[in-house]
N, C-alpha and C positions, 0 to 999 in steps of 0.2 A: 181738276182734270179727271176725266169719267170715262168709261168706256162708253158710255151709254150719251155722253159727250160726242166721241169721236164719231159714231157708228151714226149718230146723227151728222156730224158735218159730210160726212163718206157720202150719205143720202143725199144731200143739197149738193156735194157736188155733182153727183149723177144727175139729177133733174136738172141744175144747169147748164149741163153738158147736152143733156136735151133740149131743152129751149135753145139753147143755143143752136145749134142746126149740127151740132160736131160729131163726129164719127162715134156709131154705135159703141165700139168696142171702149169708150173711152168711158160710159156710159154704165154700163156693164162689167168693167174693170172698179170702177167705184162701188156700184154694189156689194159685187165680190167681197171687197176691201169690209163692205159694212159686216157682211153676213159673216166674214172669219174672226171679225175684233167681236160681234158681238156672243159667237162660238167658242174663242180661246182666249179670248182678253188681251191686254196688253202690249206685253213682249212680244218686243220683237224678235226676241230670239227664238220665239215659238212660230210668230208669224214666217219668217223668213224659210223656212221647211215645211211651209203650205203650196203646194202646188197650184200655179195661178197670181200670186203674189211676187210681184216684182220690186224691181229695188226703187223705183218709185214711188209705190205705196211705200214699202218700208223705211224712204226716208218722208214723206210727209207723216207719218206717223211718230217716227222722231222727233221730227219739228212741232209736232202737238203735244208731247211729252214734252219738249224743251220749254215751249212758249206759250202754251196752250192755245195754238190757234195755227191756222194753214192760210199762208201765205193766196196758194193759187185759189181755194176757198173764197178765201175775202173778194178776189180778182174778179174770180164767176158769180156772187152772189151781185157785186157793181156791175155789172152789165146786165140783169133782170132789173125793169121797173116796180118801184114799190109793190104797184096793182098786183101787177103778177105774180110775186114772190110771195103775195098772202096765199092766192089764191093754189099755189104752184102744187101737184104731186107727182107722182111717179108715171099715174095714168092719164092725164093730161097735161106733160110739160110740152111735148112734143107741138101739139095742138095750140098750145098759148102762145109758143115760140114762133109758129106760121102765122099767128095772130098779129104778133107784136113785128114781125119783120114787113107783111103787108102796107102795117100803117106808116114804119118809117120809111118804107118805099114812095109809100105814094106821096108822104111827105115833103121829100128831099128830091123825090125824082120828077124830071114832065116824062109827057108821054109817050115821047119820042126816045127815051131812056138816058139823056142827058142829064147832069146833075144839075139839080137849083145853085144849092150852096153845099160846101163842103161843112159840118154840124163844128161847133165849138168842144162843144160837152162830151168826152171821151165812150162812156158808154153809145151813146146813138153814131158817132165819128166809127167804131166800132163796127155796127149794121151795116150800114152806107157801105164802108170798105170792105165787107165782107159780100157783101151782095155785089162788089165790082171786080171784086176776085172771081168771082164765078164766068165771069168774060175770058178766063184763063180756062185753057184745060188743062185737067191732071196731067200730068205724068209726060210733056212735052215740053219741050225747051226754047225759049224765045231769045230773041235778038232785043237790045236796048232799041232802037230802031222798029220793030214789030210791037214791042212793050208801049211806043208812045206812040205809036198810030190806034191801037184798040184805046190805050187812055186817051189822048185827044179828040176823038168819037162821044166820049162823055161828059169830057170838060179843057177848058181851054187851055185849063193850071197841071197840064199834066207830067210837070215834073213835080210837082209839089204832091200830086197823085201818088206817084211813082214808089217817092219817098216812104211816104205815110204805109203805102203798102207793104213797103219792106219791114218799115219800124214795125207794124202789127203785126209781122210774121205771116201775111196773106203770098206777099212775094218772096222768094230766094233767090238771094243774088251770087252770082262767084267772085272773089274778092277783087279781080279787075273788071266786074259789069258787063262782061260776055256774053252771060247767058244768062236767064232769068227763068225759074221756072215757079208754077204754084207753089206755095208753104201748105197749105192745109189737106 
C-alpha cells in the first residue's frame, strides 16, 4: 500500500465517474482526494483538516489502508469496457463515455425508443437503466401509477423495469411506494 497507490486509484475513480455520465462534482471530489494524498500522504489524520475532504474520502482511504483496495473503485472500474479503460484519461473519459453509451443505445434500443431486451451482464444492464432513468426528471415526484406508464412506453416488463431501477439506485422509492422520484 503506497500513496502513489492510492492517488492513482482516486484518478480512475474520477475518470470513471466521467465516463460514466455522473455528476461533475463527484469527478472533481476524486481529484481533489488525489492531489491532497499525493501533497500530505497518508493519514488521515492529516487528511481530515484539508478543506474540501469529506468523510467519504476519508473513509475510502481507510478502507485502502485496511484492505488495500476501494470497494466503489473496483465497482467503477466494472462498468468501463476493457477497450476503454486502456484507452481512458482525464481528458478524454468524458468523450469515450458518449462513445460507449451510443453504442449500447443503439444496441439495446429500436428506434422508436422501446427496449430490445433487457442486457444480462451487469455492466451494460447498468447503461440501458441508466439511459431509461433519464425518462425521469430531477427533482420531481411521481406516482407508482405515472412510474409505469413512462416504463410501459419502453417495455412491456415494466415492473421488472421498475425494480431494477430502484435496485441500481436510478429510482427512490418511499418505503410504502408512494412516491418515486429520480436517484441520480
Amino acid at each position: 500500500m503506497s500513496k502513489a497507490e492510492l492517488v492513482k486509484l482516486f484518478k480512475e475513480m474520477a475518470m470513471a465517474e466521467m465516463f460514466i455520465g455522473n455528476s461533475p462534482f463527484k469527478s472533481r471530489t476524486y481529484l481533489f482526494a488525489a492531489e491532497s494524498v499525493e501533497k500530505y500522504g497518508l493519514k488521515v489524520e492529516i487528511l481530515e483538516n484539508i478543506r474540501g475532504i469529506g468523510k467519504a474520502i476519508l473513509n475510502k482511504t481507510s478502507e485502502y489502508l485496511k484492505m488495500g483496495k476501494i470497494k466503489k473503485h473496483d465497482y467503477l472500474m466494472e462498468l468501463i469496457p476493457r477497450k476503454y479503460s486502456e484507452l481512458l484519461t482525464i481528458e478524454n473519459a468524458r468523450a469515450l463515455g458518449k462513445e460507449w453509451k451510443s453504442i449500447v443505445i443503439k444496441r439495446f434500443f429500436n428506434e422508436d425508443g422501446t427496449l430490445k431486451s433487457l442486457p444480462s451482464k451487469h455492466s451494460l444492464r447498468f447503461y440501458v437503466l441508466k439511459h431509461i432513468a433519464s425518462y425521469f426528471k430531477r427533482n420531481r415526484v411521481y406516482t407508482e401509477m405515472e412510474v409505469n406508464e413512462i416504463l410501459s412506453n419502453i417495455h412491456e416488463d415494466n415492473v421488472a423495469l421498475r425494480r431494477y431501477l430502484i435496485d441500481y439506485g436510478f429510482l427512490k422509492r418511499t418505503k410504502d411506494g408512494s412516491e418515486y422520484r429520480r436517484g441520480d
